[in-house]
C-alpha positions in Angstrom: 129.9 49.6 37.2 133.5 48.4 36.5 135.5 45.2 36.7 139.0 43.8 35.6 139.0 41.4 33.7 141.6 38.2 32.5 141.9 38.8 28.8 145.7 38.1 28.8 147.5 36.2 31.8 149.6 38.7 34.0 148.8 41.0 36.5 150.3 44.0 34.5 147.9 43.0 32.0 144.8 44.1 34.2 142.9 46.7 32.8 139.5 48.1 34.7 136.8 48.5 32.3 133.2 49.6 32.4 130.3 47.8 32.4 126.8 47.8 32.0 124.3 47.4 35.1 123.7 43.7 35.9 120.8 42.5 35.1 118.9 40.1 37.8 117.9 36.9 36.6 115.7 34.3 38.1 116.7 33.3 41.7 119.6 35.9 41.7 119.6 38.6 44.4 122.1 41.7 43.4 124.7 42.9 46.3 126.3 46.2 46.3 129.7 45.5 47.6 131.4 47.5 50.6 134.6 45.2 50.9 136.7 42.8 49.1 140.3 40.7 48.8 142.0 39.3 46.6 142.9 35.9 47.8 145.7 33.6 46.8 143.5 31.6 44.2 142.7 35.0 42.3 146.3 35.7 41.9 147.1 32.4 40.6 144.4 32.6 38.1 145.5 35.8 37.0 149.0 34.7 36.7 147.6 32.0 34.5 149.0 29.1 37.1 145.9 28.1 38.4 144.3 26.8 35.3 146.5 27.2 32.1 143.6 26.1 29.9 141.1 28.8 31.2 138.7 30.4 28.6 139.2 33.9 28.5 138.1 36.6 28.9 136.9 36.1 32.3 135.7 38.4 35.4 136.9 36.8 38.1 139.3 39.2 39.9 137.9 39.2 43.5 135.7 36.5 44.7 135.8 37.0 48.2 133.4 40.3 48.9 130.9 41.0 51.8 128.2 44.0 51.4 124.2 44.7 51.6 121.9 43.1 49.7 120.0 46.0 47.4 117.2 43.7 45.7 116.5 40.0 44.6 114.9 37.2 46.0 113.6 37.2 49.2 114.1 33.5 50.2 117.4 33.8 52.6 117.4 37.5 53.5 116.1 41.0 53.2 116.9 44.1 51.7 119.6 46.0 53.4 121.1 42.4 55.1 124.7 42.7 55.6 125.6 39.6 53.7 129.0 37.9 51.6 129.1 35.1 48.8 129.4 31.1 49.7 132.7 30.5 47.7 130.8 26.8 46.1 127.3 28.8 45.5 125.2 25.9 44.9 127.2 23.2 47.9 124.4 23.9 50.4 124.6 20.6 51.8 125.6 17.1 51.6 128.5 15.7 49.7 130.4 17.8 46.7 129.0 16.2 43.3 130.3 17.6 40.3 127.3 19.7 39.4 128.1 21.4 43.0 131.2 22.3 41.8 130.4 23.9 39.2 129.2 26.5 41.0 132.5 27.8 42.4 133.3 32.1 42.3 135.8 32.4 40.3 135.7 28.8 38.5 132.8 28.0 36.2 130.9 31.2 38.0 132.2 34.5 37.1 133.9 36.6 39.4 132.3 40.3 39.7 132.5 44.0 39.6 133.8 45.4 43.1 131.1 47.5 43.5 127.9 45.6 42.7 127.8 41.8 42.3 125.1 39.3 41.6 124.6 35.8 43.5 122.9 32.7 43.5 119.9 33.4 46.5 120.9 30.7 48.3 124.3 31.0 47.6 124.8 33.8 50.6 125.5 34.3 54.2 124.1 36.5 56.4 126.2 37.9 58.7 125.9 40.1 62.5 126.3 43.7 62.0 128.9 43.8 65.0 131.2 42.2 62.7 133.1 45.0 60.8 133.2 44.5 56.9 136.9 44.4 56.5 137.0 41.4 58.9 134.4 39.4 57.2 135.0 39.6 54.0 138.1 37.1 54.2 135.8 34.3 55.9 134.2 32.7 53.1 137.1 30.5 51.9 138.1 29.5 55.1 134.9 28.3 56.4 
């Protein structure tokens, strides 16, 4: 498994790295991951001009990602589901609080690996299997 992750700002500063397996705690289900972008937010952050103050080093390259879920809880989907992240993964329902937030790829919640990525099990959307990868994986932050 690899990742790139913010140790300096920059984008030539990137460097992909290895990593061990992810581990799958407690309420967690673990995705392997067919497609991903990097959105606007991502860049900023890796630029350093979305938070300036940011504790590095961080994995957050890439939160927007759709793929199948390969094991985990069982409470929202099954193995196999064609699934991608909810960008606030604990803002369910009801109005943002500030533990919500928290709880935001990318933010307080790392970013992942572009091959395999663990979630929140209620932080994930199922969706239809006529709906091609490529196209969904640039829905979460617009819904």
């Amino acid at each position: 498994m690899y990742a790139y992750p913010i140790t300096q700002f920059g984008v030539d500063r990137l460097e992909r790295v290895e990593l061990p397996m992810l581990q799958i705690a407690s309420g967690m289900v673990l995705i392997k991951v067919h497609a991903v972008s990097l959105n606007y937010r991502d860049l900023m952050m890796v630029k350093g001009f979305y938070n300036p103050k940011m504790a590095l080093p961080r994995i957050l390259v890439r939160t927007e990602r759709g793929g199948r879920r390969d094991r985990g809880g069982r409470q929202t989907s099954e193995v196999g589901d064609r699934v991608c992240g909810i960008f606030m993964q604990r803002w369910l329902d009801g109005p943002l609080t500030a533990e919500k937030s928290k709880a935001a790829l990318g933010g307080d919640v790392d970013g992942c690996s572009p091959s395999v990525s663990c979630w929140i099990r209620m932080g994930l959307s199922v969706f239809r299997s006529t709906l091609a990868m490529k196209r969904r994986r640039r829905s979460p932050a617009r819904a």
